[in-house]
Structures are given as structure tokens and as C-alpha cells.
N, C-alpha and C positions, 0 to 999 in steps of 0.2 A: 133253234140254233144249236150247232155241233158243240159239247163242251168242250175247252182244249184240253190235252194232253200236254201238262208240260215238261214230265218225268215219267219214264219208260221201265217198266223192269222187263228184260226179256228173257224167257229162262228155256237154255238148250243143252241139250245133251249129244249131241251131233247127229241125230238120227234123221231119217226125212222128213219126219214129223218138224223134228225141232231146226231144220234145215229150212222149211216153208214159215213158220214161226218166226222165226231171224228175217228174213226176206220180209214178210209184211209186215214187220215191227219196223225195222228199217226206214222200208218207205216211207211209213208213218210219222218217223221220226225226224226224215228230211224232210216231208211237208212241213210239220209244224215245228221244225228247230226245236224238237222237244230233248232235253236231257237223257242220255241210253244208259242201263246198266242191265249186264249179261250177269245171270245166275246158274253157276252148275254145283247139283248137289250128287254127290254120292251116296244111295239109298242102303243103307249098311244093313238093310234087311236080305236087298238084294244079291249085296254081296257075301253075305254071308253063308244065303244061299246056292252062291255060283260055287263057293271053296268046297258043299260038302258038309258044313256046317266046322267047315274045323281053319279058321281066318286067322291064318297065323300075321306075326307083324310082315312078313314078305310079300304076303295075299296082299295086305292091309294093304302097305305100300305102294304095288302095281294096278290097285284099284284107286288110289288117289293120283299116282303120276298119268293115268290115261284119264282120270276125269280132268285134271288137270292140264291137260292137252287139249283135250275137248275145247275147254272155257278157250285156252291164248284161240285157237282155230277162229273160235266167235268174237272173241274182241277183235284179232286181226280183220277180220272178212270186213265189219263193221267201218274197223279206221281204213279200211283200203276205199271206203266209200263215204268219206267224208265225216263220218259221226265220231264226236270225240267222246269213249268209250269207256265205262271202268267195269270190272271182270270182279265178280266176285263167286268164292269158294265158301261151299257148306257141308259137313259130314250130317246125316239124318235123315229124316222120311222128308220125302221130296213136299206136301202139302205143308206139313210144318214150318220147311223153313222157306218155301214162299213165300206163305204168310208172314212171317217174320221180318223178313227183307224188304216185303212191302211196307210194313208197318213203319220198319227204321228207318228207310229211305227215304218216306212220304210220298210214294210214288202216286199218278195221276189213275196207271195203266200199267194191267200184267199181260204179258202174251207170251201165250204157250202153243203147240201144236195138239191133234188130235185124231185119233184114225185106231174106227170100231175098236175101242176100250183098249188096244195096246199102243207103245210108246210113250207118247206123254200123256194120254189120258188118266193116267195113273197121280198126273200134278192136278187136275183139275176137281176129278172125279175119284175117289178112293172107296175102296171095296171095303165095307165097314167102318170105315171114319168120315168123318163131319169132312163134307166134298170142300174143295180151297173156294167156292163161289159163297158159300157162308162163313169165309174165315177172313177174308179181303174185305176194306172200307171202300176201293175201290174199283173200276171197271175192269172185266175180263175180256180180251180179244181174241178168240180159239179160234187159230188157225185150222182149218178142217183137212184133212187129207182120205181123200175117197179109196175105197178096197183097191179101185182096182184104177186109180186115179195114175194118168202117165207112164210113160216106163222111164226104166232108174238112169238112161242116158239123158232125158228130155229133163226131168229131175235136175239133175249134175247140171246140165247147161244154164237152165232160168239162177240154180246158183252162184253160178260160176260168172253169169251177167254181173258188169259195174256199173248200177246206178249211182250218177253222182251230182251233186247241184250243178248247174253252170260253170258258176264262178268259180268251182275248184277243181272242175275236171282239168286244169292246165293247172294247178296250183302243184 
């Protein structure tokens, strides 16, 4: 017998990895009316590396107002489809504060995306650190997304689809 999921962390960063991620968390979560919580962390390694190595606070800034967009994008998508949704923000390495979020939330279930070692492989699987599948009490759902898996308009459309319960599609 399926264990249920009754708390969801789903964590995107808007990419198609985390695009496909969303989508089957989703689902997942309108079958089993399970509770959703969306995570976007800002990986301050990464961007520290994107400035140059020189993060002033105005870098700093435009790298938390577009993670920050990110996140409303995924809670939006989410309540446009029935799941009543909470958004949460983290600055740090993306496996740590998984882990963290999971632990404080009590979640059932984490689901991330995945496609050969870039995008969110990075939440799952870290390159020299303890992978988040040994830092989780609970189950991981790795969305997969193949090299050469659809094109980006086929993509966009299965996102851009509103699954939604019955009862609320007229609600």
C-alpha cells in the first residue's frame, strides 16, 4: 500500500527542470489533497559567482528580487489550480535549506527536478557534499527531465495546461 503524502515541499526555481517538478508535485497533490509548500532558495555561492566574485548589495538585491519572482510565479501557477499554496524564501546552498524546510515543515514529501547533473540536480545531488537524499527523513520525488526530452514550446504548453479538481474548475 501507497504511503500518503499529506505535506508537500516543492522546491523551483523556474527552470524546466523545476517547471516539470511543479507539474508533478501538483498533481500529486490534487490527488491526495495533500498540503503544498513551494521553496526558492537563492544559492549565494552561485551568485556570487555570476557578479564576478564582487556582490555588492545592488547584485545582492537583484538576485533576491528575481528569486523572488520566481517563488510568486510558483505559488501563482499552483493557486491558479486549486492548491492552497504557501511560498517560502531562503538565502544559502540549496541542499541545506531543503533539508531544513523539510525538517521544520514536517513535510511527507520533497520534489525537485532533475536533468544530467544541471539545473536542480544541484538540490538533490551535490558535488562534494552530503547528497539532500541523506539529509531528508522523508521521501524524494525527482522529477527527471531527459537531454533531449521535448522542445521548449511542447514544454511551455503541458505548463501552461490547468489541471484542476472538478469541483473547482467553475469555482
Amino acid at each position: 500500500m501507497m504511503e500518503s503524502y499529506r505535506k508537500i515541499l516543492l522546491c523551483y526555481d523556474g527552470s524546466k527542470e523545476g517547471r516539470k517538478a511543479l507539474r508533478q508535485g501538483a498533481n500529486l497533490a490534487l490527488d491526495l489533497n495533500a498540503e503544498t509548500h513551494v521553496l526558492a532558495v537563492v544559492d549565494m555561492r552561485s551568485s556570487i559567482a555570476q557578479s564576478a566574485g564582487l556582490l555588492t548589495d545592488m547584485a545582492c538585491g537583484r538576485f533576491e528580487e528575481a528569486a523572488r519572482d520566481i517563488l510568486q510565479e510558483g505559488v501563482e501557477w499552483l493557486r491558479e489550480r486549486g492548491l492552497q499554496t504557501q511560498g517560502h524564501f531562503a538565502f544559502g546552498h540549496p541542499i541545506d535549506e531543503i533539508a531544513a524546510f523539510a525538517e521544520s515543515l514536517n513535510v511527507d514529501l520533497v520534489v525537485v527536478g532533475h536533468r544530467c547533473r544541471i539545473g536542480l540536480a544541484r538540490w538533490w545531488m551535490g558535488a562534494g557534499n552530503t547528497p539532500l537524499l541523506d539529509r531528508v527523513k522523508c521521501s524524494i520525488l525527482v522529477a527527471v527531465c531527459q537531454a533531449g526530452e521535448s522542445a521548449e514550446a511542447e514544454d511551455e504548453a503541458e505548463y501552461a495546461a490547468k489541471p484542476t479538481k472538478p469541483a473547482e474548475a467553475g469555482a
